[in-house]
Every structure is written in C-alpha cells, then in structure tokens.
ZAPALUM-583234 format. One record per residue: x, y, z of N, C-alpha, C in turn; residue number from 1; residue in one letter. Coordinates in nm, 4 decimals. Atoms other than C-alpha are relative to their C-alpha. Example, Ala and Ser with C-alpha at 12.3 -4.5 7.8 and 13.67 -1.06 7.14 Angstrom:
BEGIN
{{0.0890 -0.1190 0.0000} {1.2300 -0.4500 0.7800} {0.0900 0.1200 0.0000} 1 'A'};
{{-0.0820 -0.1190 -0.0060} {1.3670 -0.1060 0.7140} {-0.0770 0.1090 0.0730} 2 'S'};
This chain:
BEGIN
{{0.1056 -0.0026 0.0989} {5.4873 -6.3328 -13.2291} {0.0111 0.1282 -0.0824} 1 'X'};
{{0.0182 -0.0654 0.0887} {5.4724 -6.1195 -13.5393} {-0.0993 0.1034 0.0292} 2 'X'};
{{0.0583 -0.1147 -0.0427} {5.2994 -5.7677 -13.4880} {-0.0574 0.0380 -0.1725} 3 'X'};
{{0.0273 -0.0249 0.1326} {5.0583 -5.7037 -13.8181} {-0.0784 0.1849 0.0129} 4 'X'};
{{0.0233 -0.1115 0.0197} {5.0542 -5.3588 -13.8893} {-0.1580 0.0538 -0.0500} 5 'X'};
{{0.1088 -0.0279 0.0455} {4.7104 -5.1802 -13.8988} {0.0267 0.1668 -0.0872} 6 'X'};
{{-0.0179 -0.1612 0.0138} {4.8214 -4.7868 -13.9332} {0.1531 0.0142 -0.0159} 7 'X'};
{{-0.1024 -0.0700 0.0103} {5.1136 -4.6207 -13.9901} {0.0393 0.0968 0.0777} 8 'X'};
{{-0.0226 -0.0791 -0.1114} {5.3290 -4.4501 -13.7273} {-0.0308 0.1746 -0.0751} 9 'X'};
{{0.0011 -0.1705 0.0405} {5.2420 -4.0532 -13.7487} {0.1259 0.0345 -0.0508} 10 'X'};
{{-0.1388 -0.0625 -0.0001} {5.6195 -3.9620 -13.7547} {0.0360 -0.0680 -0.1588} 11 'X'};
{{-0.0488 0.0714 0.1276} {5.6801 -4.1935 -14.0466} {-0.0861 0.1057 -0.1213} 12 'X'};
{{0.0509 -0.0928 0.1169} {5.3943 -3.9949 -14.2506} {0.0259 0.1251 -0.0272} 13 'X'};
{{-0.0419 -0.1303 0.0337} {5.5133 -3.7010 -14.1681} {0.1667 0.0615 -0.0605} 14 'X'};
{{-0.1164 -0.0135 0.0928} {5.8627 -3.7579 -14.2946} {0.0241 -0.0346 -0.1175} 15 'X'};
{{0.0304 0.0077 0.1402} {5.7666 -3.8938 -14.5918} {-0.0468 0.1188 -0.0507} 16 'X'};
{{0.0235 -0.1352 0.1302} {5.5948 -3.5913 -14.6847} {0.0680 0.1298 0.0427} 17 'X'};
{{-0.1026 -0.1107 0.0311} {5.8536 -3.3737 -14.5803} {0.1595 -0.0089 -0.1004} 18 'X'};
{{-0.0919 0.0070 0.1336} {6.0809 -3.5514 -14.8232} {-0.0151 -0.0011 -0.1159} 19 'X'};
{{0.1144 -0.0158 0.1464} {5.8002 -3.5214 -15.0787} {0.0340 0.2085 -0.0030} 20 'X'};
{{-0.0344 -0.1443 -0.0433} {5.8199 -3.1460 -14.9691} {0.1003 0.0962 -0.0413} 21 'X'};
{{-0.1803 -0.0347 0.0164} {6.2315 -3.1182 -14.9726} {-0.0089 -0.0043 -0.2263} 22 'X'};
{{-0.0063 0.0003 0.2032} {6.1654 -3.2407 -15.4043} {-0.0866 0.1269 -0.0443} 23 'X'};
{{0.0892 -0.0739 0.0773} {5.8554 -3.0393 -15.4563} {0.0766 0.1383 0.0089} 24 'X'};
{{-0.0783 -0.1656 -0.0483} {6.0607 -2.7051 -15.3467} {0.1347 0.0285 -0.1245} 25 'X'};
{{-0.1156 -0.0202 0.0718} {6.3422 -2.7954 -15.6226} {-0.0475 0.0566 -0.1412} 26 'X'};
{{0.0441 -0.0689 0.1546} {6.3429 -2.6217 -15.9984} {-0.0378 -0.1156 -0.0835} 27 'X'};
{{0.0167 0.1027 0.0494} {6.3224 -2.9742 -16.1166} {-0.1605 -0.0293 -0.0339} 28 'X'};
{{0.1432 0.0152 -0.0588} {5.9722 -3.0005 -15.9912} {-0.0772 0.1229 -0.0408} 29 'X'};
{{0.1016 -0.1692 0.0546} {5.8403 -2.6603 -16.0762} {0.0231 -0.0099 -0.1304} 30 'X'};
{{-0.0265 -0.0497 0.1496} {5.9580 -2.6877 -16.4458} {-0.0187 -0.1310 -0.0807} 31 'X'};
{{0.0240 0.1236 0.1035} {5.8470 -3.0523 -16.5129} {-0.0998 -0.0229 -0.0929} 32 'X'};
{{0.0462 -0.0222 0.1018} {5.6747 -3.1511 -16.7779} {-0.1631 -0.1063 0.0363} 33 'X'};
{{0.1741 0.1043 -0.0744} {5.4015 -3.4343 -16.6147} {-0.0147 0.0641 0.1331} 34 'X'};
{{0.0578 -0.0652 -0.0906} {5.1663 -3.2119 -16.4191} {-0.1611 -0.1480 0.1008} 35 'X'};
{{0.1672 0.0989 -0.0640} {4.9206 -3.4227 -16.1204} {-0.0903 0.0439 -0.0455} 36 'X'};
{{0.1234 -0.0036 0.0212} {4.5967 -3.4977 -16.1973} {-0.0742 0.1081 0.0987} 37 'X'};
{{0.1546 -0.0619 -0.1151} {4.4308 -3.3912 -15.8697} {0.1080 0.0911 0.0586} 38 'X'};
{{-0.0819 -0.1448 -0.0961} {4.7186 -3.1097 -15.7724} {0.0757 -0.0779 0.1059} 39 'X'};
{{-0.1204 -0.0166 -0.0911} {4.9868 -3.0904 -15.4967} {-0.0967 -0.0995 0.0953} 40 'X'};
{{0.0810 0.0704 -0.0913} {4.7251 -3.2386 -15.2235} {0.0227 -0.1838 -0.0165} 41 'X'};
{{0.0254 0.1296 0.0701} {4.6545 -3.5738 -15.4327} {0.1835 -0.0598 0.0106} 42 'X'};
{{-0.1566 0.0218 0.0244} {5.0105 -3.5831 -15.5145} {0.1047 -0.0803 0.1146} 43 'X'};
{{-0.0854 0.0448 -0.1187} {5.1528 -3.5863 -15.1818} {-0.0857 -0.1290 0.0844} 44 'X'};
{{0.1060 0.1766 -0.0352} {4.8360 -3.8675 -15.0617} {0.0726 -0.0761 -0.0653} 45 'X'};
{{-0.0399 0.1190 0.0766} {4.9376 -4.0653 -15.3329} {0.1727 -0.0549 0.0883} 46 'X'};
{{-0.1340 -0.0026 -0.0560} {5.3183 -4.0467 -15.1660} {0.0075 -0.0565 0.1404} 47 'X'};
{{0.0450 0.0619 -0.1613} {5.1954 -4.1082 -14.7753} {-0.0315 -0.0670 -0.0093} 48 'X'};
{{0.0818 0.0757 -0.0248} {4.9770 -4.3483 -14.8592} {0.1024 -0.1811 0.0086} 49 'X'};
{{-0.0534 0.1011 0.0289} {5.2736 -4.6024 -14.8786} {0.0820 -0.0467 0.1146} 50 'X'};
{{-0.0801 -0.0015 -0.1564} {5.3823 -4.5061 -14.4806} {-0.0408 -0.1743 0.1005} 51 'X'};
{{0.0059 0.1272 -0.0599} {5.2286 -4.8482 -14.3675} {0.1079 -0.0876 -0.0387} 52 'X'};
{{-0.1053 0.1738 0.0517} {5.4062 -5.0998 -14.5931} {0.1666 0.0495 0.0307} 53 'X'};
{{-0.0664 -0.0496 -0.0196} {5.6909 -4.8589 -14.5265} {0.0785 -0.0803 0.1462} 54 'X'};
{{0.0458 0.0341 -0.1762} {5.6767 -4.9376 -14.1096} {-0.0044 -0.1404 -0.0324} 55 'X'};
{{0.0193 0.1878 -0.0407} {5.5996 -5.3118 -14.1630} {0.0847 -0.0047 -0.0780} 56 'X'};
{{-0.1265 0.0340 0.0690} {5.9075 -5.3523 -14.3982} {0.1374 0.0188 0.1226} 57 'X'};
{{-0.1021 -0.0238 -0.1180} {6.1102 -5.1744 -14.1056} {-0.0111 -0.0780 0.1067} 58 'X'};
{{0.0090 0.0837 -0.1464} {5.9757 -5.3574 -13.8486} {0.0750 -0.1506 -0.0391} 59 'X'};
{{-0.0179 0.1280 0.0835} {6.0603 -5.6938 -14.0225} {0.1737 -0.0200 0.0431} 60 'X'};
{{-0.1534 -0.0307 -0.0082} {6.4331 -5.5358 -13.9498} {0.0562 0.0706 0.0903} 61 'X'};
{{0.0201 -0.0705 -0.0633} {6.3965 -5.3467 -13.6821} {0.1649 -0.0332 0.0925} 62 'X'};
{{-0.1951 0.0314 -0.0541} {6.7308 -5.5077 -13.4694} {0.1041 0.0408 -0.0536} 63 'X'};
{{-0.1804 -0.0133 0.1057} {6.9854 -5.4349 -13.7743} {-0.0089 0.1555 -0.0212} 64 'X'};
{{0.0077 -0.1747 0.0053} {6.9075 -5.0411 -13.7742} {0.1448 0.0367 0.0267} 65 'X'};
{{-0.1351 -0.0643 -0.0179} {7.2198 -4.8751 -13.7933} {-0.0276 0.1309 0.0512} 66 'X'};
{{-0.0104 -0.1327 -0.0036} {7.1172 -4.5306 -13.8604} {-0.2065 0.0391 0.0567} 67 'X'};
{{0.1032 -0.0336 -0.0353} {6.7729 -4.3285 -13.7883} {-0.0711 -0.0095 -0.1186} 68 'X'};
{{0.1548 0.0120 0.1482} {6.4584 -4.4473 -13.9916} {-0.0601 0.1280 -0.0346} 69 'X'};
{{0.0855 -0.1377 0.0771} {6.3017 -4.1326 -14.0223} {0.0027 0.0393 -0.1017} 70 'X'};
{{-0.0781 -0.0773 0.0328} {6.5568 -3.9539 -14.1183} {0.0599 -0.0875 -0.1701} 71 'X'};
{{-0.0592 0.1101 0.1074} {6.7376 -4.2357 -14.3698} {-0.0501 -0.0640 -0.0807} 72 'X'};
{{0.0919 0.1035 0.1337} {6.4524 -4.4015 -14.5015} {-0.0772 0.0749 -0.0312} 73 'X'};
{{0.0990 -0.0453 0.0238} {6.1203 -4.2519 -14.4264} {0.0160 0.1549 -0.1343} 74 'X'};
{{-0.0283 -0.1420 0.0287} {6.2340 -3.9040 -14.5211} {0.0514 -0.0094 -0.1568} 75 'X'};
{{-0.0560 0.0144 0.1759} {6.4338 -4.0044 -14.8906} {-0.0858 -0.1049 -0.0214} 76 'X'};
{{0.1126 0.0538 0.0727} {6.1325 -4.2569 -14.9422} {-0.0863 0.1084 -0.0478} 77 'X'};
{{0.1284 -0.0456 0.0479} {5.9154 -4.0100 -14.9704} {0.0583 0.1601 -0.1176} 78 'X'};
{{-0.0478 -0.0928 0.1059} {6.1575 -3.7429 -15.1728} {0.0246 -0.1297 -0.1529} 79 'X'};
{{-0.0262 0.0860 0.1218} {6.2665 -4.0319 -15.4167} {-0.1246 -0.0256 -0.0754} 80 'X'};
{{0.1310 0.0382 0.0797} {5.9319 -4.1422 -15.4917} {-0.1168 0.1510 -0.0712} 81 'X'};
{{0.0702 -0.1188 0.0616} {5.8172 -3.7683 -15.5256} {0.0757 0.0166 -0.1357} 82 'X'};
{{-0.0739 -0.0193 0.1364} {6.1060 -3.7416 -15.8181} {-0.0473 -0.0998 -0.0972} 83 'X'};
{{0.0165 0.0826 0.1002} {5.9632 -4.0733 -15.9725} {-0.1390 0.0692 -0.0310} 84 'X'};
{{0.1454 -0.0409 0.0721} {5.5819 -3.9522 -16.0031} {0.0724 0.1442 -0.0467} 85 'X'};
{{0.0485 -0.1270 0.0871} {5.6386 -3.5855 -16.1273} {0.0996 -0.0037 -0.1005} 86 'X'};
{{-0.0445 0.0048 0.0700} {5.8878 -3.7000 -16.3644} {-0.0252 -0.1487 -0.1046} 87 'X'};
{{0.0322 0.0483 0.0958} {5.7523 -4.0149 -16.4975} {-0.1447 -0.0187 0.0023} 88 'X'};
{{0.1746 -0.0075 -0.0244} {5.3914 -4.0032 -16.4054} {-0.0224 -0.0978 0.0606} 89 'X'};
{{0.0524 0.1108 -0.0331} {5.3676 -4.3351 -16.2490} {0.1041 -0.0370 0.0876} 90 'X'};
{{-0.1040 0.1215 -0.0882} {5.5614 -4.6006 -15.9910} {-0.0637 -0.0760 0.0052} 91 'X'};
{{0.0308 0.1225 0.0217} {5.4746 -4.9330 -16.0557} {0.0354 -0.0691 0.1655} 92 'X'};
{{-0.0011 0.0443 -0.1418} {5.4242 -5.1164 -15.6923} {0.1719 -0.1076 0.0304} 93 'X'};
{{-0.1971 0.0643 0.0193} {5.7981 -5.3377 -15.7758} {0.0832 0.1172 0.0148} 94 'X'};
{{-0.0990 -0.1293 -0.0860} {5.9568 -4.9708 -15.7696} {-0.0451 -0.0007 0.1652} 95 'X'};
{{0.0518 -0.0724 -0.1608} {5.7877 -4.8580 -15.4812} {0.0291 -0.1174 0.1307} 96 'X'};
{{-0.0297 0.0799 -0.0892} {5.8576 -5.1559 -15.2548} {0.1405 -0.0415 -0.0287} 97 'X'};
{{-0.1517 -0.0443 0.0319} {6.2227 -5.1876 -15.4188} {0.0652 0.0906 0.0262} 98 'X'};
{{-0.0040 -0.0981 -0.0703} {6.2557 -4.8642 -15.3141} {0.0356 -0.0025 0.1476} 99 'X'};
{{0.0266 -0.0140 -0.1219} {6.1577 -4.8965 -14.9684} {0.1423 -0.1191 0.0513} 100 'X'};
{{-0.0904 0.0900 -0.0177} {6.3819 -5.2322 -14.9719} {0.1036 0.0423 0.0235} 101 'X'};
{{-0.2035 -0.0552 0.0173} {6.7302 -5.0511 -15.0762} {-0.0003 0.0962 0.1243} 102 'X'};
{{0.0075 -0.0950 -0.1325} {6.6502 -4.7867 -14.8200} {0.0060 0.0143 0.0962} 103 'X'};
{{-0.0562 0.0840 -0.1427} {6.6342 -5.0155 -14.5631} {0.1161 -0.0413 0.0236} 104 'X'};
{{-0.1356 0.0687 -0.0143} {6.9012 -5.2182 -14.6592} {0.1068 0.0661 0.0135} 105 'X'};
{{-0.1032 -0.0863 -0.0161} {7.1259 -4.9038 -14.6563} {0.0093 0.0275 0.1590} 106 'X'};
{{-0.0274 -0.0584 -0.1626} {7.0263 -4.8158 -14.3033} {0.0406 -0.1222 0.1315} 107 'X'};
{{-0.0424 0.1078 -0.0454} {7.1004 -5.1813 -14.1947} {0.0998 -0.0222 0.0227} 108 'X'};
{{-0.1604 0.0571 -0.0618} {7.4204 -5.3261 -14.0402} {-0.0143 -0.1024 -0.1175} 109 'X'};
C-alpha cells in the first residue's frame, strides 16, 4: 500500500536549505538585481517549503536510488531553485516539480 506523505523528513529540509545556503554565499547572489520581498528568512521558507512534494516524488522511486538523496537531490534542489528565485523572481510550480523530476531521474539507475 502507498504511504501518503503528511510532513517532510527533517534531513531533507535541512539539505535543501543548505543548498539554498551553498547559492546565497556566491557573488552571484549578493550582486543580483531581484531583491526578496520578505528578506533572506522568507526566501529560504519559500525554498523548504517544497521538502514534502520533494520526499513523496522520492519515495515513488525509492528502489532505483543509485546515489544519496540528500546529498544529489535534496541538497542541488534547494541550491538550483535558490538561483531561479533571486535571479528571476519567480518559479512557476512546472519548474519546480521538473526540477525535482530531473534530479531524481539523475540519481536513478
């Protein structure tokens, strides 16, 4: 039987926003030109807040893992998607789950 995700594993949120973290630290990011609304805080919420559908996409695939989710997905989900908001102001929910898709599919057999 199918397992429906309520929460998001801790470890997953916290590597997302240390790959939100790994971008915000680059010159890219300090010298862009679309500043957040609600600051660094908001910024990085907006970025975690995507650690569920994240986790229930993996789980879905969970047997074909090649490499370590954290590390492979969680962790460059949450830097990639930090480079799409502070450089185009937005991610449309088709990125952001396209995203998460390729990310998987890379760490897949």
């Amino acid at each position: 039987m199918k397992t429906i995700r309520t929460l998001a594993e801790p470890l997953t949120i916290a590597y997302i926003a240390m790959g939100a973290q790994t971008y915000m630290q680059t010159a890219e990011f300090r010298h862009r030109e679309t500043q957040t609304e609600g600051g660094e805080l908001e910024f990085v919420g907006d970025i975690i807040s995507h650690a569920r559908m994240l986790d229930s996409k993996a789980d879905e695939r969970q047997d074909d893992f090649s490499g370590v989710f954290l590390y492979e997905v969680a962790e460059e989900f949450g830097n990639k998607l930090a480079q799409r908001l502070a450089l185009m102001g937005e991610a449309s929910p088709a990125f952001i789950e396209g995203l998460a898709d390729a990310l998987i599919d890379t760490c897949c057999r």
